[in-house]
C-alpha distance (Angstrom), angle and dihedral (degrees) to the residues before:
residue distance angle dihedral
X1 . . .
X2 3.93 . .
X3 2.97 115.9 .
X4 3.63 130.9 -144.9
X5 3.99 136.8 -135.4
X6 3.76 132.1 -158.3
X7 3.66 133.0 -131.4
X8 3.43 132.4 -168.5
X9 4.33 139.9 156.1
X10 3.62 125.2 -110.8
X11 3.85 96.8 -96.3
X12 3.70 99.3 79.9
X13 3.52 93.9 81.6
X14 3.77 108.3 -137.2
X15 3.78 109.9 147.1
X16 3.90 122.1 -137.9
X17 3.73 101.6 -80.1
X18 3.44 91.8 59.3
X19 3.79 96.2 45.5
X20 3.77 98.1 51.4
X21 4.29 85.6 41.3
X22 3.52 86.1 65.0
X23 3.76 112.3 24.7
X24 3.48 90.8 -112.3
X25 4.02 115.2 169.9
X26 4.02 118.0 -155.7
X27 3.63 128.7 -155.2
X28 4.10 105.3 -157.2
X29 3.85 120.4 -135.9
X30 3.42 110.9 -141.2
X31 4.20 137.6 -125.2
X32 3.65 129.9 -159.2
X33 3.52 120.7 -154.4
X34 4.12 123.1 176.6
X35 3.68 82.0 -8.3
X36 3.43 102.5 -62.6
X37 3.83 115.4 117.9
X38 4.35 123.5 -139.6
X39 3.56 129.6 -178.3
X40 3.53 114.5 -126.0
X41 4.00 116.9 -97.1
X42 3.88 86.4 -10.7
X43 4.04 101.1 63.8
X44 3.66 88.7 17.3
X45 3.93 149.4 27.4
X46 4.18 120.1 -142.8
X47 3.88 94.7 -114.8
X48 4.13 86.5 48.1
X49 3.61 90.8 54.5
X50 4.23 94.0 45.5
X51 3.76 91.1 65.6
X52 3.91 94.1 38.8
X53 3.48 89.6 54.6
X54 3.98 99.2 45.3
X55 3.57 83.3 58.7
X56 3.85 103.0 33.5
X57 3.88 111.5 119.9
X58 3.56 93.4 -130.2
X59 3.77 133.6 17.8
X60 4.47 110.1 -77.5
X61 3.81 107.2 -113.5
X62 4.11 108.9 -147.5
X63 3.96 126.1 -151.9
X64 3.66 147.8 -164.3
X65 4.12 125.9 -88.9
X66 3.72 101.8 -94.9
X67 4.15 121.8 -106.0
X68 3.46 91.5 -117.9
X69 4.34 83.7 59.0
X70 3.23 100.2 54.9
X71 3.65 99.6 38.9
X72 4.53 85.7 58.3
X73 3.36 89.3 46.2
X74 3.68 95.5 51.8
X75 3.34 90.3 50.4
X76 3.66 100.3 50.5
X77 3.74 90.6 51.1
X78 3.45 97.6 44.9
X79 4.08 101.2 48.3
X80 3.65 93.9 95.1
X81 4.03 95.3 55.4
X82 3.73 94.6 -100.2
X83 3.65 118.6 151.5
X84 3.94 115.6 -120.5
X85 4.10 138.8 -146.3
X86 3.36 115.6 -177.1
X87 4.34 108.7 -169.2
X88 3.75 115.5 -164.0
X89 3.34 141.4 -179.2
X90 4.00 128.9 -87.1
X91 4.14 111.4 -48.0
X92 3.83 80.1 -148.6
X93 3.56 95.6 59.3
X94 4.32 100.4 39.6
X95 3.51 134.2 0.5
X96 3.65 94.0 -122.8
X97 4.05 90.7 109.3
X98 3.63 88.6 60.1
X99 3.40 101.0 49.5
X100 3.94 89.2 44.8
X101 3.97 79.7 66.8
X102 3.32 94.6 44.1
X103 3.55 88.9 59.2
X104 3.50 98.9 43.8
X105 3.82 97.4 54.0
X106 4.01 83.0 59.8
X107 3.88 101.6 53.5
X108 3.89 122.8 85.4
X109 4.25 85.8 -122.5
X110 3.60 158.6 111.2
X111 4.24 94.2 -112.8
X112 4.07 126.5 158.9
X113 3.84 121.6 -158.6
X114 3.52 108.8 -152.0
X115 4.17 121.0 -170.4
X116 3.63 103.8 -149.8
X117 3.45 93.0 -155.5
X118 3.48 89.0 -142.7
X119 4.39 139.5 52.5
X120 3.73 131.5 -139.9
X121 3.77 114.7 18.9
X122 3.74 89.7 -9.4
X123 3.70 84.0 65.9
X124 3.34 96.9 34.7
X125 3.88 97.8 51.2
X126 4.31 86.9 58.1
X127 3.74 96.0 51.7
X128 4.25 96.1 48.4
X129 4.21 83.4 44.7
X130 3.94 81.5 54.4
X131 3.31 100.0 42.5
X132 3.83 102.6 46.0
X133 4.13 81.5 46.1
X134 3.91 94.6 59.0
X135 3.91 88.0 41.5
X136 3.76 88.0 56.7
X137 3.91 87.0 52.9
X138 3.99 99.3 -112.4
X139 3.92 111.2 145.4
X140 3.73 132.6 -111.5
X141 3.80 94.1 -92.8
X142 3.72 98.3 59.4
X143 3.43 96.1 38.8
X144 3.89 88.2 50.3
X145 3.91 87.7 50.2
X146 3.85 93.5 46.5
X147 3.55 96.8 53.9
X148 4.08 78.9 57.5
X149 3.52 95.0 67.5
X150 3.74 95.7 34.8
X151 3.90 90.5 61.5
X152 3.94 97.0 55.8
X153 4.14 85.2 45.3
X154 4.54 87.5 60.9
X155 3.68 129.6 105.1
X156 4.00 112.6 -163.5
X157 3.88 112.7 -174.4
X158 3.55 119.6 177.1
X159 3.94 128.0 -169.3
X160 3.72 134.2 -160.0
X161 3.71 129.0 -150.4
X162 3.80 106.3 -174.5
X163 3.49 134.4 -9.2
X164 3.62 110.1 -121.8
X165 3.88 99.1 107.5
X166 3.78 98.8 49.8
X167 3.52 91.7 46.5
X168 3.98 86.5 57.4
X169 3.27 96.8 43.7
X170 3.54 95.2 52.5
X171 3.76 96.3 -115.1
X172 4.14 99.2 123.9
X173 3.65 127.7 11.0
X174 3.65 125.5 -94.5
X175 3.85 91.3 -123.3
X176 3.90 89.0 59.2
X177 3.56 100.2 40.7
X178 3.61 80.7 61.4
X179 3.41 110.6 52.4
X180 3.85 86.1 43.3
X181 3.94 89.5 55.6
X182 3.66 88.4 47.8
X183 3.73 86.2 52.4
X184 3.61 83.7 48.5
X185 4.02 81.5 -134.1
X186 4.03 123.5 -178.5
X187 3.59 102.3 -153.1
X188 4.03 116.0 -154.8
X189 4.17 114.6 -156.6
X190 3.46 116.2 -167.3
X191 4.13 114.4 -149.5
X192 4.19 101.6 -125.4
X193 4.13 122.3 163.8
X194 4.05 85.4 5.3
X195 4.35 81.9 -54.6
X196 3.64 137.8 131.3
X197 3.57 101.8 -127.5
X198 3.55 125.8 -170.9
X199 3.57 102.1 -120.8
X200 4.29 106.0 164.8
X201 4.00 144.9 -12.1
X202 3.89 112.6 -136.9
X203 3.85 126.9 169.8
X204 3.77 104.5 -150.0
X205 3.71 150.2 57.3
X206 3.60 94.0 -122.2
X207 4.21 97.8 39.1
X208 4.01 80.7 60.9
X209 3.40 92.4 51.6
X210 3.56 97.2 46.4
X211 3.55 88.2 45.5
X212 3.72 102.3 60.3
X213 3.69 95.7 33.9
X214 3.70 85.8 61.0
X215 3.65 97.9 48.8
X216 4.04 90.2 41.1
X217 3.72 86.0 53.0
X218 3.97 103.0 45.0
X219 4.22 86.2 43.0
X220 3.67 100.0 54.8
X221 4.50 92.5 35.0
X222 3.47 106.6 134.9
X223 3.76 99.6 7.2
X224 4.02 136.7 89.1
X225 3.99 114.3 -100.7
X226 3.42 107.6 -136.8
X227 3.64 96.1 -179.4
X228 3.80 150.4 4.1
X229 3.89 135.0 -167.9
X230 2.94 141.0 -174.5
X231 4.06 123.8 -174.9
X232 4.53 120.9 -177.9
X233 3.52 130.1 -177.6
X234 3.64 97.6 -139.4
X235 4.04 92.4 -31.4
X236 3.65 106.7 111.0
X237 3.67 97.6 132.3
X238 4.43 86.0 64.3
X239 3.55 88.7 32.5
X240 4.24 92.4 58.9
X241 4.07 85.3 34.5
X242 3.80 88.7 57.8
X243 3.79 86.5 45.7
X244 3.69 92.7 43.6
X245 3.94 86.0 60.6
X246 3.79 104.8 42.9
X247 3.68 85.3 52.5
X248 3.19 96.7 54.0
X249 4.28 87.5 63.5
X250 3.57 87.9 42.0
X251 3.63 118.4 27.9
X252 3.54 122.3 -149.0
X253 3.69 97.0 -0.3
X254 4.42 103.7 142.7
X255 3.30 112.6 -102.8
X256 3.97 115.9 -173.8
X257 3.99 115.7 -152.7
X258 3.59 120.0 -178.9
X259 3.73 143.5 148.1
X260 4.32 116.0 -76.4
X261 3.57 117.3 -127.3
X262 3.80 119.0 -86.8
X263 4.43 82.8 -114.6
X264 3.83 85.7 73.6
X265 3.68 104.3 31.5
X266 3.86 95.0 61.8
X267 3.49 88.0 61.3
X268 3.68 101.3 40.8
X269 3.69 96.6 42.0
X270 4.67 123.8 -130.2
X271 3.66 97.8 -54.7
X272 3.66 116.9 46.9
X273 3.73 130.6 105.5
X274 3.65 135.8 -148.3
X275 4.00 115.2 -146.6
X276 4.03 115.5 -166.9
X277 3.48 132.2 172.2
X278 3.74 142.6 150.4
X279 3.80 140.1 -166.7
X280 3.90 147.4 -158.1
């Protein structure tokens, strides 16, 4: 039987336990900051890169594995005749997809591109599901179609805590950062169609809270969870409150918090959260 190997970048945030669990190989993005470039979680950890971009003297700038990456690593993985998917994060957030089938149209092998749709645990959630599949010996085809159904089944919520790095990074004008730090507004996205949508404006700790808990609990009524994350750049004290309250609806349910890749926290600025989960 082939067998068949899974790829996927740096920004679904599965830690190393996980990755050797499953066999899981990672392609890092990489961010530059003062000029010097790091790989993500190879050249540098999440917490590292909080305090070297607080005091950074202009906003980091991430990018995309390189061609000639992905086309090695394809090749290493694919020497022995096993069949690859490689799942990455959102084509409308990086380029990375692309390139992944760039790369793939220029190895001698049997290689899926997957968009995720989704980053972070959204991300993250597809690749273990893929994985554990090709461990259990299914083939490429119903893994591929699996992953399908999975996507339409994820919740991606994504909170700000201050505006600073989107106004550097161009992402929201100046004049409305302003007026919604004046507000002293917590905006909470939603990831839709692979997205950031603006979903609502809140002005506490605890009207977030309430906010998500309500939409995690109306989403998942009547259905099985099968899994919740939650990823912070440098936020653990919301991310255990948030945890703290969905467990409080369902008690002892396993809820995995961890730090977000350094990709998404320059964008998002220290203080946001990411909250992911998906049912039956």
């Amino acid at each position: 039987m082939t067998s068949i190997k899974i790829i996927t970048d740096s920004t679904a945030d599965l830690g190393e336990e996980i990755l050797r669990k499953y066999n899981i190989s990672v392609l890092p993005l990489s961010i530059a900051i003062d000029g010097i470039v790091y790989r993500d979680q190879l050249d540098i950890q999440s917490d590292e890169f909080i305090e070297k971009m607080e005091s950074a003297k202009e906003l980091p700038k991430s990018s995309q594995p390189p061609l000639g990456a992905f086309i090695e690593l394809y090749e290493k993985l694919a020497a022995d005749g096993s069949e690859l998917i490689s799942i990455h994060l959102s084509s409308e957030l990086s380029g990375t997809f692309q390139t992944a089938v760039s790369a793939s149209n220029m190895v001698d092998a049997s290689i899926t591109v997957i968009d995720s749709m989704y980053i972070s645990k959204g991300l993250g959630f597809q690749v273990v599901r893929a994985a554990a599949l090709a461990q259990q010996g299914w083939t490429a085809d119903a893994i591929i179609k699996d992953l399908e159904d999975l996507r339409d089944r994820i919740s991606l919520y994504v909170t700000i805590d201050n505006f600073e790095n989107l106004i550097k990074g161009g992402r929201i004008g100046r004049g409305k950062a302003l007026l919604g730090s004046l507000l002293k507004v917590k905006p909470i996205a939603r990831l839709e169609d692979g997205i950031y949508t603006p979903e609502k404006n809140v002005r506490s700790t605890s009207q977030l809270i309430r906010y998500l808990t309500g939409q995690f609990l109306s989403a998942v009524k009547g259905r099985t969870v099968q899994a919740i994350g939650i990823a912070h750049a440098d936020a653990l004290d919301l991310a255990n409150k948030l945890k703290a309250s969905l467990l409080e609806h369902i008690p002892g349910i396993d809820i995995d918090v961890s730090y977000t890749t350094p990709i998404i926290s320059v964008h998002t600025g220290k203080g946001a959260i990411g909250f992911t989960f998906y049912t039956d």
